[in-house]
C-alpha positions as CSV (number, residue, x, y, z in Angstrom):
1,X,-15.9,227.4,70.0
2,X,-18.2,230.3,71.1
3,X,-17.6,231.4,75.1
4,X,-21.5,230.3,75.5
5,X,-20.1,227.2,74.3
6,X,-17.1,226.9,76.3
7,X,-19.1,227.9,79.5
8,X,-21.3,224.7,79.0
9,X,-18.3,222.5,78.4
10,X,-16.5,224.2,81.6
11,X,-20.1,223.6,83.4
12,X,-19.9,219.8,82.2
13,X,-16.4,219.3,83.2
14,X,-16.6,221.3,86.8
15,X,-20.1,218.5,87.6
16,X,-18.0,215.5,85.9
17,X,-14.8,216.3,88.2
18,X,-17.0,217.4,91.6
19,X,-18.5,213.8,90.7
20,X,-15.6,211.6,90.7
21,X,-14.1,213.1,93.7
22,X,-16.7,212.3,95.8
23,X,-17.5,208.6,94.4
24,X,-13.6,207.5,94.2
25,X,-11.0,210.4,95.7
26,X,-7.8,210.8,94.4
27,X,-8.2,214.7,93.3
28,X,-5.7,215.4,90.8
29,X,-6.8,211.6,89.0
30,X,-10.2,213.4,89.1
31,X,-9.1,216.6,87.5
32,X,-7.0,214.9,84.6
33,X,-9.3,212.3,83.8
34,X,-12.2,214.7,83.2
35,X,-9.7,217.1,81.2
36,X,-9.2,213.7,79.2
37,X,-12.6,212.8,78.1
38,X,-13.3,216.7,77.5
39,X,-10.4,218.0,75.4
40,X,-7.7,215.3,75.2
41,X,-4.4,215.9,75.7
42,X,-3.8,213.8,79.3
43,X,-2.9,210.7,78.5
44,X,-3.2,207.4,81.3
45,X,0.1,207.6,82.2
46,X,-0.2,210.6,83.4
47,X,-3.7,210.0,85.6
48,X,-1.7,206.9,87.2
49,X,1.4,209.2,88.0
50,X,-1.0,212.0,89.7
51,X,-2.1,209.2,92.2
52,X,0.4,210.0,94.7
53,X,-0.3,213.4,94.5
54,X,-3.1,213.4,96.2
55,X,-3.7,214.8,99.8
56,X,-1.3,217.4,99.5
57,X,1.5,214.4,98.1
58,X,1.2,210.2,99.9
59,X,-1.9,212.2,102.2
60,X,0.5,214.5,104.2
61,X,-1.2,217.5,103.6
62,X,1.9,219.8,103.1
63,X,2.1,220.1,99.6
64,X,-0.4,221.4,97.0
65,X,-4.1,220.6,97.0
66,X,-4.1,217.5,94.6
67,X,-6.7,219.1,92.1
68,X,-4.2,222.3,91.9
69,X,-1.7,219.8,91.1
70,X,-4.0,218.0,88.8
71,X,-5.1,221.1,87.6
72,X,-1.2,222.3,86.8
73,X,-0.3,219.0,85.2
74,X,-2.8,219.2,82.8
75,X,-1.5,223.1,81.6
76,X,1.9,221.5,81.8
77,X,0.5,218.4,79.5
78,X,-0.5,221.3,76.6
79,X,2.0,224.0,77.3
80,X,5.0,222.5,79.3
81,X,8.3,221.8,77.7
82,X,9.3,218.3,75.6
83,X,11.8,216.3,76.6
84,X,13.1,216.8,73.0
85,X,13.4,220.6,74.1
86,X,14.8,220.6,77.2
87,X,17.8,222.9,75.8
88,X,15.2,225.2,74.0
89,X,14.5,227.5,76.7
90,X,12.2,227.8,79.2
91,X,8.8,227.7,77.9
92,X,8.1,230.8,79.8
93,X,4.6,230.5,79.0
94,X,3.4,227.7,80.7
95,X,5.2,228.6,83.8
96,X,2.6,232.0,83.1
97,X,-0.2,229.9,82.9
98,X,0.7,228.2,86.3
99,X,1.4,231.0,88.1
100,X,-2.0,232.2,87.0
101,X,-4.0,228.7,87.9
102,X,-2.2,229.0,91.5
103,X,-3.3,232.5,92.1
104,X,-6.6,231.9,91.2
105,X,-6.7,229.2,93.6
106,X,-5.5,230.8,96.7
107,X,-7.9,233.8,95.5
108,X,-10.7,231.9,95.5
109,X,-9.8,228.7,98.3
110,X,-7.5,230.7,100.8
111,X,-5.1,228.4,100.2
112,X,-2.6,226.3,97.9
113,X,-1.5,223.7,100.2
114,X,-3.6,220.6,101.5
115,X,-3.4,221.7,105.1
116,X,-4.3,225.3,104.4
117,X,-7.5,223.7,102.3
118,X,-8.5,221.8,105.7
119,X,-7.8,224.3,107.8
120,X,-10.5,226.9,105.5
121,X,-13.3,223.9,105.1
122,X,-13.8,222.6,108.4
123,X,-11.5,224.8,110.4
124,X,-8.9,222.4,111.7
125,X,-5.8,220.2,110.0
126,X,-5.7,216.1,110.0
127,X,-3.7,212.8,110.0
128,X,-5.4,211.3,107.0
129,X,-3.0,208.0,107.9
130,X,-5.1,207.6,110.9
131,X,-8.3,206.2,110.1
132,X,-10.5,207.8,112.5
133,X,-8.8,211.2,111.6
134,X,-9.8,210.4,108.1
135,X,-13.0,209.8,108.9
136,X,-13.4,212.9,110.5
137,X,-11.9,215.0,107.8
138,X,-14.6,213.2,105.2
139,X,-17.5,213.8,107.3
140,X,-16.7,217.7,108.2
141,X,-15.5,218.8,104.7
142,X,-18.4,217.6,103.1
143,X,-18.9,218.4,99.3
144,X,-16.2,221.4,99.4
145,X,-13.1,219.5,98.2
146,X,-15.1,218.1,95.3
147,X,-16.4,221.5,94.6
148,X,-12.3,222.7,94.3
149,X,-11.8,219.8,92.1
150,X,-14.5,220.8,89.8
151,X,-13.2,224.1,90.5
152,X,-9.6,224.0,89.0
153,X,-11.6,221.7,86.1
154,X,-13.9,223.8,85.1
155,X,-10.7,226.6,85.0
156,X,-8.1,224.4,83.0
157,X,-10.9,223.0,80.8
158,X,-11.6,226.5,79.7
159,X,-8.4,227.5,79.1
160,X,-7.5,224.7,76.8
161,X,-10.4,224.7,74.6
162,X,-10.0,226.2,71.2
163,X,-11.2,229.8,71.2
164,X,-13.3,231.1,68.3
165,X,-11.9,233.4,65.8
166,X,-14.9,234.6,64.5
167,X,-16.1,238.1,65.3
């Protein structure tokens, strides 16, 4: 695949994601189901197990912004370590490729957690079990966590295409 190439399909998925986070939420389903229809590798299972993910993990805010964690659990889906291998090492590399995705993150959102994410788009935290909380969160963040959802998309998507070898 040619980089003009894999910029379109990056393009594709980062509008795809951004998309289904702002017509059904749930971030990191968002960011593995688009890395599904583009390049495979995420199966169902997986999108059902990232449900709970969301909102920083059950809506709490203090763990990592769902589409990082979606993000990372698609890398992990491609590079992370069998269940077969578990006493062949490490798999150094995918922890790499992680450590990279999270970097980029806080680089570019401020941020890795939920509550740091809130605190950078609207410039205050929330109890998204409260309803009216929610609400408020919703309405003052606006398109932003769907643009980091695209975001992290857009990133994974183009790291797990197959580069081209020609010259």
């Amino acid at each position: 695949m040619s980089s003009e190439q894999e910029k379109t399909l990056g393009e594709q998925a980062y509008e795809k994601a951004k998309q289904y986070e702002l017509d059904y939420g749930a971030c990191p389903q968002c960011v593995l189901a688009t890395v599904q229809e583009t390049v495979g590798i995420v199966d169902d299972q997986t999108i059902k197990a990232a449900h709970g993910l969301s909102g920083g993990g059950g809506l709490v805010g203090e763990g990592l912004c769902g589409a990082l964690t979606g993000g990372l659990l698609a890398l992990g889906a491609k590079h992370g370590r069998d269940r077969e291998n578990f006493d062949k090492g490490r798999y150094m590399n995918n922890f790499k490729k992680a450590s990279e995705l999270t970097a980029r993150f806080r680089e570019e959102f401020g941020g890795v957690t939920c509550k740091e994410l809130q605190q950078q788009f609207t410039g205050r935290t929330y109890n998204m079990w409260d309803a009216g909380e929610y609400k408020a969160f919703d309405d003052a963040r606006g398109k932003q966590c769907a643009h980091a959802t695209g975001t992290v998309t857009r990133w994974v998507v183009e790291a797990l295409v197959p580069k081209s070898t020609a010259t």
